[in-house]
N, C-alpha and C positions, 0 to 999 in steps of 0.2 A: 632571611626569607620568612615570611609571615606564613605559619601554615595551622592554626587553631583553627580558621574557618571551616578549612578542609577536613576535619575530622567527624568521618562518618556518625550521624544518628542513628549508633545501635548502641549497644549495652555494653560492649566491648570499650569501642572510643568512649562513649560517657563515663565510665567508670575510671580511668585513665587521665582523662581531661579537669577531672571535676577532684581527682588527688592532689593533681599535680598545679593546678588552678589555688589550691589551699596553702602551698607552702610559701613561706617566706621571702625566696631568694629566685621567686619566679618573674623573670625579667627586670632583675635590680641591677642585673651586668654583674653578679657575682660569679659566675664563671660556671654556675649548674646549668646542662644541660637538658628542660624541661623532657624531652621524647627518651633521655637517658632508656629508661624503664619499661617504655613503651615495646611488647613484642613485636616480633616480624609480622604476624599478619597484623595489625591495627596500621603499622608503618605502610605495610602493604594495601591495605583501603583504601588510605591515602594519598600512595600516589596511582592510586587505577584511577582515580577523577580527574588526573590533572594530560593535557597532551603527551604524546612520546618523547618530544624534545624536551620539555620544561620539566618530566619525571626522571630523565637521564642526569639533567641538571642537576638533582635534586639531590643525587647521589654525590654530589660534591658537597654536601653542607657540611657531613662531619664523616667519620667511620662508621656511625650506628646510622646513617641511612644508604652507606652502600650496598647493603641486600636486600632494600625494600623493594628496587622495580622486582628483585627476582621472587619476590615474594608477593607481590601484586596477583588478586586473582582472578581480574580482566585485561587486557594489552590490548590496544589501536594502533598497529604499526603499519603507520598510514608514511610511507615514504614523500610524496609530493608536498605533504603538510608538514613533513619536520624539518625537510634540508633541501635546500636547491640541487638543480637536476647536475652534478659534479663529482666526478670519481672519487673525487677523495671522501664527498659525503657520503655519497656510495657503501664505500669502506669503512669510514666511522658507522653509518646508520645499520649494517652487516657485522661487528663487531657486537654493539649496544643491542642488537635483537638477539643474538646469540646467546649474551651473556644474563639478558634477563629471561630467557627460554630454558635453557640449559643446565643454569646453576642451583635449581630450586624443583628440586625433582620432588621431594617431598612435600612440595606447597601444590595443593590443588589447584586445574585452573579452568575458570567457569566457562569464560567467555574470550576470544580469539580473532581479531579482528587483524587481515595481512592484506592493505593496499599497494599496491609495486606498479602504479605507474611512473615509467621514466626512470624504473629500476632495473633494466633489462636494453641494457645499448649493446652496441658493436663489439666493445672491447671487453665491459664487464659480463658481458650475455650469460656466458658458460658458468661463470662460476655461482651467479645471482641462481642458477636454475639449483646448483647444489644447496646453496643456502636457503632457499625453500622447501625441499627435502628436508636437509637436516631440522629447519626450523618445527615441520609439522611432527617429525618422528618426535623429539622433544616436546610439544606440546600432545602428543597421542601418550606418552611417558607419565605426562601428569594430570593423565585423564580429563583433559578437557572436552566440552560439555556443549559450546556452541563454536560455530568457526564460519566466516565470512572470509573469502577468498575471492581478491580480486587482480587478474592476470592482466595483463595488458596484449594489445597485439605483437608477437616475436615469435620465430620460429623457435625459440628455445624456448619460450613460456608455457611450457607444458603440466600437466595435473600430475606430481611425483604418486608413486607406488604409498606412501608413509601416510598419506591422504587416507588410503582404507585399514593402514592401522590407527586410526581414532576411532578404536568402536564405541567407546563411551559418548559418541555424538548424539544428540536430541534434538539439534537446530544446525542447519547447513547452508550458506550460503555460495553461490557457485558465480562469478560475474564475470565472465570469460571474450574478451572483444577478437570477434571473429577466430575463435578457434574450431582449425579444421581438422583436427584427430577425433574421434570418435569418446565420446565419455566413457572410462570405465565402469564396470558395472558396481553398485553401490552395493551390493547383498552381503557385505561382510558390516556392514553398518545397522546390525536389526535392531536398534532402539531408537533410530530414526524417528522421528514426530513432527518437523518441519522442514520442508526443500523447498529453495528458491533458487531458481535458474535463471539466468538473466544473460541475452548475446549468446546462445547456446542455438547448433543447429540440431535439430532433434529429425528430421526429416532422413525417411530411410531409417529410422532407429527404433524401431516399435520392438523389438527384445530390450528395449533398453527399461523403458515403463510395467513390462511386462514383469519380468525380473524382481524391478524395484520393489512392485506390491508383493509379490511373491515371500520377497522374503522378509521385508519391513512391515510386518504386520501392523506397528503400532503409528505408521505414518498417517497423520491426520491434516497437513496441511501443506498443501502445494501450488507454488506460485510461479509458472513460464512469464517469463518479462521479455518480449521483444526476442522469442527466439525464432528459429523459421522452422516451420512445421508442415507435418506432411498428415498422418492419418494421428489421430489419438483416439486411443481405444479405453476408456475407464470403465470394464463391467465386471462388477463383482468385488468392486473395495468396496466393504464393508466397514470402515475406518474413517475413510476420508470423509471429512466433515466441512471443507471451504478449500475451494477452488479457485485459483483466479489464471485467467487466458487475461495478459495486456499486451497491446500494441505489438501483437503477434504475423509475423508473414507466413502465406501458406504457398503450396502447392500448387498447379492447375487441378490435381487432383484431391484436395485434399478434403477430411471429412471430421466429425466430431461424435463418437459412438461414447452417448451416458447410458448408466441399465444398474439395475440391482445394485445402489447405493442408497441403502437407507437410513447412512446417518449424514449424509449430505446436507448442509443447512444455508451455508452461502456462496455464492457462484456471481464471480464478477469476470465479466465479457465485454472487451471495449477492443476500438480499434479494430481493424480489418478483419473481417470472419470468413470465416471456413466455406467450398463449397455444397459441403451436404452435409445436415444434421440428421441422428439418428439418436432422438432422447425417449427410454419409456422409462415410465416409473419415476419422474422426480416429481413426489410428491410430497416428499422431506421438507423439501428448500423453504427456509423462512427469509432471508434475504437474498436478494439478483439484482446486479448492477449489468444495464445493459446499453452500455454506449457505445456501443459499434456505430461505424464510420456508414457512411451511402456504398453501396456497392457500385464498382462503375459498370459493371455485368449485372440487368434483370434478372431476378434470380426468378429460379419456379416457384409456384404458391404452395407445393407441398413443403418445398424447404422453411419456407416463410412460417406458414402452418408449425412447424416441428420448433422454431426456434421461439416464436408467440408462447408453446404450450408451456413451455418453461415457469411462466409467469402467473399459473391458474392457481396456486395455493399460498402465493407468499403474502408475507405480511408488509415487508418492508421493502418499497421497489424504486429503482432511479435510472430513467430512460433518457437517450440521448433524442435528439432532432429527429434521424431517421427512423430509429423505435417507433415514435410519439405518432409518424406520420403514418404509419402503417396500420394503427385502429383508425384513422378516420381514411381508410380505406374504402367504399362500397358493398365491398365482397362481404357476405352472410358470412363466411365460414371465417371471418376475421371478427365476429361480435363475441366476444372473451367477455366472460362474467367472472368481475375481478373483485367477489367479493368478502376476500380475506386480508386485504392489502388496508391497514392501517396507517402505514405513514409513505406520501407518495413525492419522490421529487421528480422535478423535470425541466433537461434541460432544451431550452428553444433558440436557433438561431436568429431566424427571418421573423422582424420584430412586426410588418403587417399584416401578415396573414396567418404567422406563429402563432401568436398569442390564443387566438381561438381554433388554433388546429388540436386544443387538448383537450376542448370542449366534449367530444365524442369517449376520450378516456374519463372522464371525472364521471360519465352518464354510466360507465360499468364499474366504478368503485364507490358504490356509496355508504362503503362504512369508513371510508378514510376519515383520520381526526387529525391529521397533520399532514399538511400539502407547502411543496417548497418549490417554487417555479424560477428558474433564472434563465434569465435573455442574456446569450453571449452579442456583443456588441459586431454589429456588420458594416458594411460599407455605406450599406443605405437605407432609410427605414421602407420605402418602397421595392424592397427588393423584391420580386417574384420568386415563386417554386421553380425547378427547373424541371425540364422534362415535361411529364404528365402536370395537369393544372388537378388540382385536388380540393372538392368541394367539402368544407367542415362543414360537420352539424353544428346545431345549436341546442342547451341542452333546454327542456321546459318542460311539463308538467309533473305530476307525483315522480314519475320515475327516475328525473333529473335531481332533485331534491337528497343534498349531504346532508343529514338528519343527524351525522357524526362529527361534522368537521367542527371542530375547534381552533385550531390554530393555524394561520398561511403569513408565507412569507416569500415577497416578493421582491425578485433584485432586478434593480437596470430596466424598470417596466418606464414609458415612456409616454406622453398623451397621445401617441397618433391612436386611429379607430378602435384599430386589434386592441392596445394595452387597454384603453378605457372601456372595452365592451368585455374584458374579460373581469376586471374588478369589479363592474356592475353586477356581470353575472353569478360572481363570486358570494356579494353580498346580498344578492338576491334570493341564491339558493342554499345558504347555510343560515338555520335558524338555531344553531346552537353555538355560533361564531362567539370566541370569545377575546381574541386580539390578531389582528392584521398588520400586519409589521410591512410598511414597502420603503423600500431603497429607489427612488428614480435614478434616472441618467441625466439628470439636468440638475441646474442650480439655478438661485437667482430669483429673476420672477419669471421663468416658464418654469419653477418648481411652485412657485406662488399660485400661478392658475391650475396649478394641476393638483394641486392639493385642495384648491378651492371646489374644482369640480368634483372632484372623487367625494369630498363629505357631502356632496348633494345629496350622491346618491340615498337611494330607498335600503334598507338594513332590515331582515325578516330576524337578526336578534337583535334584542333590546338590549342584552349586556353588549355587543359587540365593540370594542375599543381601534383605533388607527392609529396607527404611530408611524412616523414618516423619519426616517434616519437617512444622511448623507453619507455613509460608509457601509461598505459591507460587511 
């Protein structure tokens, strides 16, 4: 088994490798053992980079590397990646985590990663739920540091009690498919600093967040991934620093209360939203990702309004379709002066009347100096708006004019109207344009005339460069 490559780049392994690299009888087949020498933690560095199965292996080379998995100070005991879905592997792969858990109580351990799908049948259900138990009390034992937990669907796949003896956690990963028990409360975890919940129903659970902050003071990073939700209330963490709502289901009732967080910086929102925002005071936020899905219910304009304001201070911002469509709305009380937003992307479905539906946003950021447009690919490039028909501006005189933009980059843009009257516009109205980078959707020679056309165009900078790439 070749394993010098594997040996970590710190001062530890270098030192070790660069000894035992000078001797004589190093790979002559004289029968020394190069790692002879090597301690438990260097052996242990080494096998935390290699898979669970191939580090178990590993442990068969000689006697001096049977205690390195236990000595390892990161584990990925990813069950569906090491052994097919079979009782015996079952019992092997329950055994091998055990013994590299358990046997190295004095080896710190940083990082914790326990995948168990398909580790949790009929027959082995009951006992697989104790070996998660004891698994976590032995890693709370050796004070580890970060833990990624992921349950599968079983009524015996439950979050054991040994879970909140890890207080020494700083990083939490929770990935629970459809678990219907109520989450434990986390307040014995106060060193808490990042939670990511993912397939969690959090609806009906507002002591649960409540609590959390409560007593996780130093928690700064929280991430709902697709869990179903009902009211969320965040006012008054004064901590939390980056937010993210993804691919979230709610409530009929459900709503989104921000307030008195001012060290909030990034806030990413996609996928199905809430029906009533109640944001004051984010005026921290230097990045907002806002790709939320079309609502299939017209929402009212004060909601709309609430969720817009979001976006009045940041710097860094990236809008989906239905975002984009809402500033080139009509309504006065939708004209946002977004004049902080530095680097702006956006993404556009409907590629003929899309393309200049952003025209009315670029006319309220004009100090952007980095703009990134991408056209997701539809059925048709004539496709219409649904619903309401919705008339874009066009942007023109001083006030339309990026005096900042520098750099754009354009994917999947195509010759019909929309695409070619927005690159025109583009380079019409940056006079500080320094390279334009477009990706078409064609090849061939309908990339040939469209490339022909776009250098026609008129360029108000004279540095301004085009480069045309067929990859994204």
């Amino acid at each position: 088994m070749r394993t010098k490559h594997l040996i970590p780049n710190n001062a530890a392994g270098l030192t070790y490798a660069s000894a035992y690299a000078a001797r004589q009888d190093y790979g002559d087949g004289g029968g020394g053992d190069p790692f002879e020498g090597f301690p438990d933690a260097v052996l242990g560095l080494i096998v935390s980079k290699l898979p669970f199965r191939s580090a178990v292996a590993a442990s068969a080379v000689s006697r001096r590397w049977r205690g390195a998995l236990a000595a390892a100070p990161a584990l990925d005991l990813d069950f569906p990646a090491a052994f097919p879905a079979a009782p015996r592997r079952r019992t092997a792969f329950a055994a091998a985590a055990t013994a590299a858990l358990a046997c190295a109580q004095h080896h710190p351990l940083r990082r914790l990663r326990l995948a168990l799908d398909g580790f949790f049948d009929q027959v082995f259900a009951a006992t697989a739920a104790g070996h998660v138990a004891s698994w976590l009390a032995a890693a709370a034992a050796r004070g580890v540091e970060q833990l990624e937990l992921h349950l599968p669907r079983s009524r015996l796949a439950v979050i054991p009690p040994s879970l909140l003896a890890c207080t020494n956690l700083t990083s939490l990963t929770l990935r629970l498919d459809h678990y219907a028990l109520p989450l434990p409360s986390l307040c014995p975890l106060t060193g808490l600093r990042r939670l990511h919940l993912a397939s969690v129903s959090l609806a009906g659970c507002d002591d649960f967040l409540e609590d959390l902050f409560s007593h996780c003071a130093q928690l700064s990073h929280l991430i709902l991934e697709r869990c179903h939700m009902g009211a969320l209330r965040l006012a008054g963490t004064r901590q939390l620093c980056s937010l993210a709502i993804t691919d979230c289901s709610w409530t009929q009732q459900s709503s989104i209360t921000i307030s008195e967080m001012p060290a909030l910086r990034a806030l990413r929102y996609s996928g199905e939203m809430a029906n009533r925002h109640m944001i004051d005071g984010a005026h921290s936020l230097h990045e907002v990702v806002l790709a939320i899905e079309k609502p299939p219910v017209k929402l009212q304009e004060p909601n709309i309004r609430a969720l817009l304001a979001l976006v009045g201070n940041v710097r860094n911002l990236v809008l989906s379709p239905w975002c984009i469509e809402q500033f080139a709305r009509p309504e006065e009380w939708l004209n946002l002066r977004l004049d902080m937003v530095s680097r702006l992307a956006c993404i556009i479905q409907r590629k003929e009347e899309g393309a200049l539906s952003i025209a009315p946003l670029l006319a309220n950021c004009p100090n952007v100096e980095e703009l990134s447009v991408s056209v997701v690919p539809s059925q048709g490039n004539r496709r219409r708006c649904n619903g309401d028909r919705v008339k874009y501006g066009v942007m023109g005189g001083k006030g339309g004019i990026m005096r900042n933009l520098r750099t754009i980059r354009m994917e999947y843009i195509d010759e019909n109207k929309s695409g070619l009257e927005l690159v025109k516009l583009l380079l019409k109205n940056a006079p500080m344009l320094e390279m334009m980078t477009i990706v078409p959707s064609m090849d061939g020679l309908e990339l040939a005339k469209f490339r022909c056309r776009v250098l026609k165009f008129r360029k108000a900078s004279r540095n301004a460069s085009i480069q045309f790439r067929s990859t994204a």
